[in-house]
C-alpha positions as CSV (number, residue, x, y, z in Angstrom):
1,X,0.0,0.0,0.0
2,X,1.4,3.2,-0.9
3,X,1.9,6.5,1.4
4,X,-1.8,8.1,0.0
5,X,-3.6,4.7,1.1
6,X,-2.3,4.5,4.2
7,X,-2.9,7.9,5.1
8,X,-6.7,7.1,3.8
9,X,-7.0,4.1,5.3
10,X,-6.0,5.2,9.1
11,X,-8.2,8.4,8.5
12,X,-11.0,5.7,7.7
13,X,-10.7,3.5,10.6
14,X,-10.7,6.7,13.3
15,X,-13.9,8.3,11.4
16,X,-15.9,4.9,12.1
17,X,-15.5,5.7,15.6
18,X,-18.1,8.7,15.1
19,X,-20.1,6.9,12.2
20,X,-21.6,4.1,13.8
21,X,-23.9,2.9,10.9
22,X,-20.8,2.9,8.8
23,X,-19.1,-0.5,9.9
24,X,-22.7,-2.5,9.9
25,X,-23.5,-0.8,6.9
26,X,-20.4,-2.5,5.4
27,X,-20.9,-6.0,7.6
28,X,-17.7,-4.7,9.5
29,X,-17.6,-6.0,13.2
30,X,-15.3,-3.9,15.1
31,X,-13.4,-6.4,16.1
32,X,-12.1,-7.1,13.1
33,X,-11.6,-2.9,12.0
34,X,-8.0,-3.1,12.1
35,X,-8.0,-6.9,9.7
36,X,-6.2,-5.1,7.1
37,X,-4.9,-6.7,4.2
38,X,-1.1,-7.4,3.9
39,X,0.8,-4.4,3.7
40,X,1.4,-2.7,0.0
41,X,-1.1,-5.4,-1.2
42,X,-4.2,-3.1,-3.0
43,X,-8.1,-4.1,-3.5
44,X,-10.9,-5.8,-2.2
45,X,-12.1,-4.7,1.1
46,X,-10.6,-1.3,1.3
47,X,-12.8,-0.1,-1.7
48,X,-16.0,-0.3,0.4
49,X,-14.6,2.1,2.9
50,X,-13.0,4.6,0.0
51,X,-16.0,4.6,-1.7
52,X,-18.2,5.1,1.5
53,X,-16.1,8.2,3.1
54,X,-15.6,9.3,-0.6
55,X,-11.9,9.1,0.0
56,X,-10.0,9.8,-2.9
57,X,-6.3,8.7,-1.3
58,X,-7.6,5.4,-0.9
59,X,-8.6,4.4,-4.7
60,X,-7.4,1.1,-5.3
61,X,-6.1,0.2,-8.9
62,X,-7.4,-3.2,-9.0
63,X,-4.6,-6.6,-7.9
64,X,-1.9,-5.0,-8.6
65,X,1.5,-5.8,-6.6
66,X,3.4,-3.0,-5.6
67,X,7.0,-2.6,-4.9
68,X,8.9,0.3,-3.9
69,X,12.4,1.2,-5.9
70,X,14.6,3.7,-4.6
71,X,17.1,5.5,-7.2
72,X,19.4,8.1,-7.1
73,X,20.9,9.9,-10.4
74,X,18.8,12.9,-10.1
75,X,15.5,14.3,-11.1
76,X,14.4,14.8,-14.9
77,X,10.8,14.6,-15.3
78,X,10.4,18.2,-17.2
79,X,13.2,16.5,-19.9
80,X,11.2,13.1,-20.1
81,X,7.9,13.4,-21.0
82,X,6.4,10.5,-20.0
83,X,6.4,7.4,-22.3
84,X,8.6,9.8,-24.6
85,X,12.1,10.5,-25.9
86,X,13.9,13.0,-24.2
87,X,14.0,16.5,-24.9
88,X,17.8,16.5,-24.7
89,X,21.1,14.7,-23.3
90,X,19.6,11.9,-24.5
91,X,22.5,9.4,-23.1
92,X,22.3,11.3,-19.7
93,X,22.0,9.0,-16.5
94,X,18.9,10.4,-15.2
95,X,17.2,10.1,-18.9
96,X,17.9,7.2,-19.5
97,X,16.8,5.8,-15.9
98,X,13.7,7.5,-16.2
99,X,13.1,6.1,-19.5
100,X,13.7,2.5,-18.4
101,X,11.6,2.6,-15.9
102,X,8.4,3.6,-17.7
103,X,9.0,1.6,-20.1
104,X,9.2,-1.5,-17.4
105,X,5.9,0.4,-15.9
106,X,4.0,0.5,-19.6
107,X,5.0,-3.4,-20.4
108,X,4.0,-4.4,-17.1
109,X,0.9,-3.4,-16.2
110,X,0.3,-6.0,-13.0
111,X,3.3,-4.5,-11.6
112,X,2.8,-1.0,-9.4
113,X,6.3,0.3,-9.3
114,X,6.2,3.1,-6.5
115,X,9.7,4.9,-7.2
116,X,11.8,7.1,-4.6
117,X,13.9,9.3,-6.5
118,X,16.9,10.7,-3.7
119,X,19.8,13.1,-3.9
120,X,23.2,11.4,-4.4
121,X,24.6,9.4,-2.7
122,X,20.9,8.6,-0.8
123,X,22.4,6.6,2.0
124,X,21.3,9.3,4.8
125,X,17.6,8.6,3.2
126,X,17.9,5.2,3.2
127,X,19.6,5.1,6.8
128,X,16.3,6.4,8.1
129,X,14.2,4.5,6.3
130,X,15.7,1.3,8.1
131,X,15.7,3.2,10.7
132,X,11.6,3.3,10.6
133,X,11.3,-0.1,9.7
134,X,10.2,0.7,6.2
135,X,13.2,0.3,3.8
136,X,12.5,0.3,0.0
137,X,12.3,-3.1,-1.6
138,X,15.1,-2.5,-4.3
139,X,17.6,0.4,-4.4
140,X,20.8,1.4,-5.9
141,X,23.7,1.3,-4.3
142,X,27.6,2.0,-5.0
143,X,29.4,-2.0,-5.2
144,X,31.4,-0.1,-2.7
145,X,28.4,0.1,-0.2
146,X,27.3,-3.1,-0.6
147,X,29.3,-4.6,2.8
148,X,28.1,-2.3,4.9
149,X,24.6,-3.6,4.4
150,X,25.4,-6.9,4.0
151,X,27.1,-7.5,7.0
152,X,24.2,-6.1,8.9
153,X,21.8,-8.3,7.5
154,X,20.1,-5.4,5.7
155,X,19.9,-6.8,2.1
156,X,19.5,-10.2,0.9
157,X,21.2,-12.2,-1.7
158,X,19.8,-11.8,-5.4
159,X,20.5,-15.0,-7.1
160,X,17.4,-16.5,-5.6
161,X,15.5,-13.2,-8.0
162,X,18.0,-13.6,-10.6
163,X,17.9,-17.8,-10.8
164,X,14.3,-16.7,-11.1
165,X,14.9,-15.0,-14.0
166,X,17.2,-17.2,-15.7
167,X,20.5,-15.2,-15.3
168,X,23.5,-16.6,-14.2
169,X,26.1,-15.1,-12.4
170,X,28.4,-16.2,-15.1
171,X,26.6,-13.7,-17.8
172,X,28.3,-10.5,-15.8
173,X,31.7,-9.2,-16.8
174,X,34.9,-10.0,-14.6
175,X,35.0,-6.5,-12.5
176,X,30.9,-6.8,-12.2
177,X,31.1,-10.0,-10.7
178,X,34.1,-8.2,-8.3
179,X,31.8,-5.8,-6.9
180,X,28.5,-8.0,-6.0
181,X,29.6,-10.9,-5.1
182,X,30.2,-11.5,-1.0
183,X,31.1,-15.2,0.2
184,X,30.1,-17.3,-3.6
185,X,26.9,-15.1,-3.1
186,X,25.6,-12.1,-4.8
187,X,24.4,-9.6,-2.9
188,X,22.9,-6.8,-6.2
189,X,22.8,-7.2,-9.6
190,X,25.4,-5.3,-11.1
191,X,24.7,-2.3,-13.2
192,X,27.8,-0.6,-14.4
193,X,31.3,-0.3,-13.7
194,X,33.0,3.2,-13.4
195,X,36.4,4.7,-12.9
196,X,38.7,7.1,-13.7
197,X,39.7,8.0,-17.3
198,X,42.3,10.2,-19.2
199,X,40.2,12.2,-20.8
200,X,43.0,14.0,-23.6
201,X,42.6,17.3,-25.3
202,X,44.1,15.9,-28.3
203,X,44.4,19.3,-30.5
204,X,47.0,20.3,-27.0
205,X,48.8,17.4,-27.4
206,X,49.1,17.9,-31.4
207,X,50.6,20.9,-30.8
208,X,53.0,19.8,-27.8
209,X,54.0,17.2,-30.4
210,X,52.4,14.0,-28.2
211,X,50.5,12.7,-31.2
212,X,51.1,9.7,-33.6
213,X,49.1,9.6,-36.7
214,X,45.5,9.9,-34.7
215,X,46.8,8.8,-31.7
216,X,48.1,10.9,-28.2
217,X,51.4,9.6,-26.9
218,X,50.9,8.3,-23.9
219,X,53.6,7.7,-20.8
220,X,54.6,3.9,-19.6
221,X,56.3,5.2,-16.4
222,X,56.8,7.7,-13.8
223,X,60.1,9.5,-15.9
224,X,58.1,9.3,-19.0
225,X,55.1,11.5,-17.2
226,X,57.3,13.9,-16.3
227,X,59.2,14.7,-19.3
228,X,56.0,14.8,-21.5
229,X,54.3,17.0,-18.8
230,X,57.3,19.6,-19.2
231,X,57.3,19.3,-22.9
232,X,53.7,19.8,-22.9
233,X,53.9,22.8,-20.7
234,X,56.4,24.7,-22.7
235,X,54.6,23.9,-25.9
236,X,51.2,25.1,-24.9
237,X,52.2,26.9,-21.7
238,X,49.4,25.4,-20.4
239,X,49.5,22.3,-17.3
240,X,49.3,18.8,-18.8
241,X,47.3,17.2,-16.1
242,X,43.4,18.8,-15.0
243,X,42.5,17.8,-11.7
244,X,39.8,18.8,-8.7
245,X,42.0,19.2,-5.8
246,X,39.7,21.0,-3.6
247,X,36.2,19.2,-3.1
248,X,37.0,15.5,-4.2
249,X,39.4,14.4,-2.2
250,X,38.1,11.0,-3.1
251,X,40.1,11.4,-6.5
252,X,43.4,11.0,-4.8
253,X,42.4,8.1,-3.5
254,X,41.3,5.9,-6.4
255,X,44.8,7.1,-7.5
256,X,46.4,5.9,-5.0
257,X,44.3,2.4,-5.2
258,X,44.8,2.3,-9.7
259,X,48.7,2.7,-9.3
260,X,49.1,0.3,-6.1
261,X,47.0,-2.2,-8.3
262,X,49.0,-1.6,-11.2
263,X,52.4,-2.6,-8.6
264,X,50.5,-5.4,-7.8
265,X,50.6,-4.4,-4.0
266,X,48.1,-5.9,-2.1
267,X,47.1,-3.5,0.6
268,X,44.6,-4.8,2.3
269,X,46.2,-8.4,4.0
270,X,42.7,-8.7,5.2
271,X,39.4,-6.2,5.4
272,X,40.3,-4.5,8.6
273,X,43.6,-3.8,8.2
274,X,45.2,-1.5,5.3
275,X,48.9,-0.8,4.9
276,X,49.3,2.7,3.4
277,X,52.7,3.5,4.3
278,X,54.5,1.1,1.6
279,X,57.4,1.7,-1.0
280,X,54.8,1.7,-3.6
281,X,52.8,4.2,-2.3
282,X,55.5,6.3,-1.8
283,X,56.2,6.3,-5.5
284,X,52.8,6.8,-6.1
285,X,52.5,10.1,-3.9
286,X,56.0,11.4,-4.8
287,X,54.9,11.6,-8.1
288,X,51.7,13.5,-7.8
289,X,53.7,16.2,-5.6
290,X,56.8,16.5,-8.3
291,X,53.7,16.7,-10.8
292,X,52.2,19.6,-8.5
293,X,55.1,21.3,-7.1
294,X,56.5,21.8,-10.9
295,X,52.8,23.2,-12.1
296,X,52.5,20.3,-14.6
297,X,48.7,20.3,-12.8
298,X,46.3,23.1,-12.2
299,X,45.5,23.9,-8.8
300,X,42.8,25.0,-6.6
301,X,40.0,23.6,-8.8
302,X,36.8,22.0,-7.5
303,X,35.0,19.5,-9.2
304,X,32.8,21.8,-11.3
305,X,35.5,24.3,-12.4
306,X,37.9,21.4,-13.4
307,X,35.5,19.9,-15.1
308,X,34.8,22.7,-17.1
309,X,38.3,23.7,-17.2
310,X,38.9,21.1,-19.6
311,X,36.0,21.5,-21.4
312,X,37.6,25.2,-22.0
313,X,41.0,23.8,-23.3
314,X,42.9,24.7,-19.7
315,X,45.0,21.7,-19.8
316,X,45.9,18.3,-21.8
317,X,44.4,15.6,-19.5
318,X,41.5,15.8,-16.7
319,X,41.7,12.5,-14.7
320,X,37.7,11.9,-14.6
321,X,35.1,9.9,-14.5
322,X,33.4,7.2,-17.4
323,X,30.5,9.6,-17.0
324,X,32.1,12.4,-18.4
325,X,32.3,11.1,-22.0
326,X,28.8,11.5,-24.0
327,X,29.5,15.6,-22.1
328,X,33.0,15.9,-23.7
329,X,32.0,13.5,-26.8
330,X,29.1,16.2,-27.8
331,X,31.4,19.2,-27.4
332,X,34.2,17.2,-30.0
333,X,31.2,17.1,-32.4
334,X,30.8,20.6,-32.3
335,X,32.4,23.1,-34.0
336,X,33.3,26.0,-32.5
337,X,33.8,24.6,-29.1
338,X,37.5,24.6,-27.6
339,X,37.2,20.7,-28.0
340,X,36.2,20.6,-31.7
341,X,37.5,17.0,-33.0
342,X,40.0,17.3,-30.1
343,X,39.1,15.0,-28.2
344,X,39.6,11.5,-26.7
345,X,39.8,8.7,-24.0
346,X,41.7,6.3,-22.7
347,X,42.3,4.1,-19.6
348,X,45.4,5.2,-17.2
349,X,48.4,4.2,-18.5
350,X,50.8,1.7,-16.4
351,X,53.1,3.7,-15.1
352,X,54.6,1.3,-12.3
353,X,54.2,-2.1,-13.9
354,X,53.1,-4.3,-17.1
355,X,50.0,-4.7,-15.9
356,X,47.3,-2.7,-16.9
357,X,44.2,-2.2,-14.3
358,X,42.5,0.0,-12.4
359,X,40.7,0.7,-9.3
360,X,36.8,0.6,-10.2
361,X,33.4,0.8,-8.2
362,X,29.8,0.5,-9.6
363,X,26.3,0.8,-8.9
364,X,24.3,-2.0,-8.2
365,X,20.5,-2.8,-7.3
366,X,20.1,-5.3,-3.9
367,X,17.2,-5.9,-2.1
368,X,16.3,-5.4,0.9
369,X,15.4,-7.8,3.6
370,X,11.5,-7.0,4.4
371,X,8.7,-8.8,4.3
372,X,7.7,-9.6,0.4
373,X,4.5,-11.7,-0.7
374,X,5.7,-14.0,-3.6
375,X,4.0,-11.4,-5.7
376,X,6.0,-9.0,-4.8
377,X,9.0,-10.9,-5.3
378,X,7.9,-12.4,-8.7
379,X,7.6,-8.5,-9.5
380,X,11.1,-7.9,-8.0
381,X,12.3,-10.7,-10.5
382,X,10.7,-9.6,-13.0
383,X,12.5,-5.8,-12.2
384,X,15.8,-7.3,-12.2
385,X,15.2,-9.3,-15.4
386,X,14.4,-5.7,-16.9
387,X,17.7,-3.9,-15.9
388,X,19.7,-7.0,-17.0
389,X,18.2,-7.1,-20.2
390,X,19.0,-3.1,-20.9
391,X,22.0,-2.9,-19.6
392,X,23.6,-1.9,-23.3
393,X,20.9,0.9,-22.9
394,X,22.8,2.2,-19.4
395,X,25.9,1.8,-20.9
396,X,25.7,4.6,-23.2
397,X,26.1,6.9,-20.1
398,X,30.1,6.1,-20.7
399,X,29.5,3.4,-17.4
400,X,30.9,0.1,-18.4
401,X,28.2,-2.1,-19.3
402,X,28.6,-5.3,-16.8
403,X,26.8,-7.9,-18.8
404,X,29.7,-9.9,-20.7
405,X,27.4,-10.1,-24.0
406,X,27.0,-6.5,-24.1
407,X,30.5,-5.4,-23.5
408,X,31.6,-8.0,-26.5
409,X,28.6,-6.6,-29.0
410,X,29.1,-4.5,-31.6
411,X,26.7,-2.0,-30.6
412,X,28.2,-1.4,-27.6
413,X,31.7,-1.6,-29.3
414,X,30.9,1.0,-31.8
415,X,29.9,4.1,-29.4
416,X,32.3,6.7,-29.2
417,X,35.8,5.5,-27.7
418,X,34.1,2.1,-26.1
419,X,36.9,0.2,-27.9
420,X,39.4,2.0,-26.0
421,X,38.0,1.2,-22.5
422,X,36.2,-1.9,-22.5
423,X,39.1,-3.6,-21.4
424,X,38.5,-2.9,-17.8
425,X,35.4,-4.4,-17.7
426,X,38.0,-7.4,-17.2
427,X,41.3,-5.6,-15.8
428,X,39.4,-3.3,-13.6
429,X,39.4,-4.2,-9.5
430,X,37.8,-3.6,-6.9
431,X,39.1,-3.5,-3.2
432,X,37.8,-6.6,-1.3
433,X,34.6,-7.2,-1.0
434,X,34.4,-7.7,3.0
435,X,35.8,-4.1,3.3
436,X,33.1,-2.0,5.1
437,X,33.0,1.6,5.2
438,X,34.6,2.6,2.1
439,X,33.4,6.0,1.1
440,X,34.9,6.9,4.7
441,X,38.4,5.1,3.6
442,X,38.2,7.1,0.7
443,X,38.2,10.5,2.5
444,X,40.6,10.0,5.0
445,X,43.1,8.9,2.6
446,X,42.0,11.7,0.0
447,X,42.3,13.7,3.1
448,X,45.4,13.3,3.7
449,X,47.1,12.8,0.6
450,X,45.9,16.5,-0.2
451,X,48.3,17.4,2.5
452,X,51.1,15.4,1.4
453,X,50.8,16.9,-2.2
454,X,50.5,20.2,-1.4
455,X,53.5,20.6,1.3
456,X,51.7,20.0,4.3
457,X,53.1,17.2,5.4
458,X,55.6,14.9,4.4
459,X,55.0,11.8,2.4
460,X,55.6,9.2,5.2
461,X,53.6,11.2,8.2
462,X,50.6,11.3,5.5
463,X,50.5,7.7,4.5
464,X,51.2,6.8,8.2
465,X,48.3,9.2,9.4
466,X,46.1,7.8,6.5
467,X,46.7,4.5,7.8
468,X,46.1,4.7,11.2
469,X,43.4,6.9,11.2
470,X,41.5,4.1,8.4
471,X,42.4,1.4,10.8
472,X,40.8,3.3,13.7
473,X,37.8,2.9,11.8
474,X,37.8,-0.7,10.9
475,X,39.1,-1.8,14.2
476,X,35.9,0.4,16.1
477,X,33.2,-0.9,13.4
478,X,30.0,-2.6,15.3
């Protein structure tokens, strides 16, 4: 039953204390007043009480099952006409979400899909709503996220829904599989990879003379960086790398995580300990501070202006996200714009090592532990089933698609620059999948990296600091 029914329903049963012909009318013993149905589950009885108190928050809409799904990836309802193309950004997150899901809600009529649209991340939102006792059924979650919940009990494991549906675990991609997957069970179906690009201003690197044939030049270790970085620099007197220093800190961090992955250091000996303060790291962060104390980088940037920074031609290579391509892909295809067929993408190159990877997290959908009828899980299936089979469709937001099938089609393959990154949907990792509180991790080591990078502290008291204050947190976790 949804919020509106509820609220009818409760105003119902107190106004039959004052209408006493009302319950006999209806062959209602009070006794039995409060006999609701199951929760969430709409008809029958209720419809004699609506249509009695002329209640319009209590209209039923026949047997269908309801289920609640909770999203983030904004709000874009005045851009989606429903049951319509988009107005515009066509390959944006929030269109296409909003798209999918009408589409699930026009081709299964049965099914009432309540949806909860939250502000990113939405884990305050959802916090209180297990708090209340009245969590969503299905919600998206970062593959990061998904231990915290897991360990608590909070979600339950999908291949019972997916089984259901006739998917096998097997069907997902290498790094998918990475993030869902908790003790041989998996605990959301996947939805995308993402991680960290070089995104190239190719016309810059053209003219700093770090282009062959159609190609950019890239570095294959730390000396290499540097010397291109200079050359680029005095060629274009510009900074070669694009970065947002100031509010995502977070950055630094997958950093850190891609280049100890590509050293094949394994930093986590088990998922309450991590050792920061390594050799390898040390290369990692001395790097990044030679890189910043020469001006190879541009500085005090958020998020936003970096972002747009590159957009503008400001530097050679902002180190973003997958979800920045179809943006930067639209502005190459336009002329006049500072990127004009100047533009393109490419995995981080291996700096430290042969081996190519890179830190990646996702979004996933789990489900929750509360009470379901078997309708309600038959429609939560039947949800699932939907998202897997349209994951090509998400993928054109620049995520990696997670379905193997899709990453090795030729539809996928031929949207701008896939060719050049699918290759992480196999090489990319995550951390391990026991390891609770990562978006916490994240900040303190972003935190203090910031300060190592910038002259605030040295390298060793920063990764030392970053080590013991992330272990403080695991060690105290209930």
């Amino acid at each position: 039953m949804n919020h509106s029914a509820k609220v009818g329903t409760g105003f119902a049963i107190g106004m039959a204390k004052q209408i006493s012909g009302l319950l006999s009318l209806l062959r209602v013993s009070p006794t039995h007043r409060f006999a609701v149905p199951p929760p969430r589950k709409r008809g029958g009885m209720w419809m004699g009480v609506c249509l009695a108190l002329g209640l319009a928050a209590c209209s039923p809409q026949g047997d269908r099952t309801q289920i609640t799904v909770q999203r983030i990836f904004g709000e874009c309802r005045a851009n989606v006409p429903k049951d319509q193309a988009p107005l515009r950004n066509p390959d944006g997150e929030c269109e296409i979400l909003t798209g999918l899901i009408d589409r699930f809600q026009r081709e299964n009529p049965d099914i009432d899909l309540k949806v909860n649209v939250v502000a990113w991340p939405g884990y305050d939102q959802l916090s209180a709503q297990y708090a209340a006792g009245d969590p969503p059924d299905v919600v998206s979650i970062h593959m990061s996220s998904i231990p915290d919940y897991q360990v608590r009990g909070l979600i339950v494991p999908v291949t019972p829904y997916l089984d259901k549906a006739g998917i096998d675990a097997g069907a997902f991609t290498p790094a998918a599989r990475q993030g869902v997957m908790v003790k041989d069970a998996a605990y959301g179906l996947p939805f995308d990879n993402w991680t960290q690009l070089w995104h190239i201003n190719t016309g810059l690197f053209r003219q700093a003379g770090l282009m062959r044939g159609s190609e950019p030049i890239l570095p294959h270790s730390p000396e290499e960086l540097l010397a291109q970085a200079r050359q680029f620099k005095q060629a274009t007197g510009k900074p070669y790398l694009v970065q947002s220093m100031i509010n995502e800190r977070a950055a630094y961090t997958r950093n850190l995580y891609t280049y100890l992955m590509n050293q094949q250091a394994v930093f986590f000996k088990n998922p309450k300990q991590i050792t920061l303060n390594t050799p390898e790291a040390r290369r990692i962060v001395g790097l990044f501070k030679q890189i910043y104390d020469e001006g190879l980088t541009t500085r005090d940037q958020d998020y936003p202006a970096a972002t747009q920074g590159f957009l503008n031609g400001q530097g050679g290579v902002y180190l973003g996200g997958t979800w920045l391509i179809g943006t930067y892909e639209n502005e190459a295809q336009t002329r006049g714009q500072p990127l004009y067929e100047s533009y393109t993408v490419k995995p981080y190159p291996a700096l430290f090592g042969p081996k190519q990877t890179a830190y990646v997290d996702g979004h996933a959908w789990v489900v929750s532990d509360r009470k379901r009828s078997a309708a309600q899980d038959e429609a939560v299936s039947r949800f699932l089933k939907f998202l897997y089979d349209h994951n090509y469709d998400w993928s054109r937001t620049g995520h990696l698609p997670t379905v193997q099938s899709v990453a090795e089609s030729d539809a996928y393959l031929n949207l701008p620059h896939r060719r050049d990154i699918v290759s992480l949907s196999h090489t990319g990792q995550t951390l391990p999948p026991e390891v609770q509180r990562q978006f916490a991790i994240q900040d303190i080591i972003g935190d203090e990296l910031f300060s190592a990078i910038t002259g605030h502290k040295t390298i060793e008291q920063a990764l030392t600091d970053a080590e013991r204050r992330a272990n403080d947190l695991l060690f105290h976790l209930l």
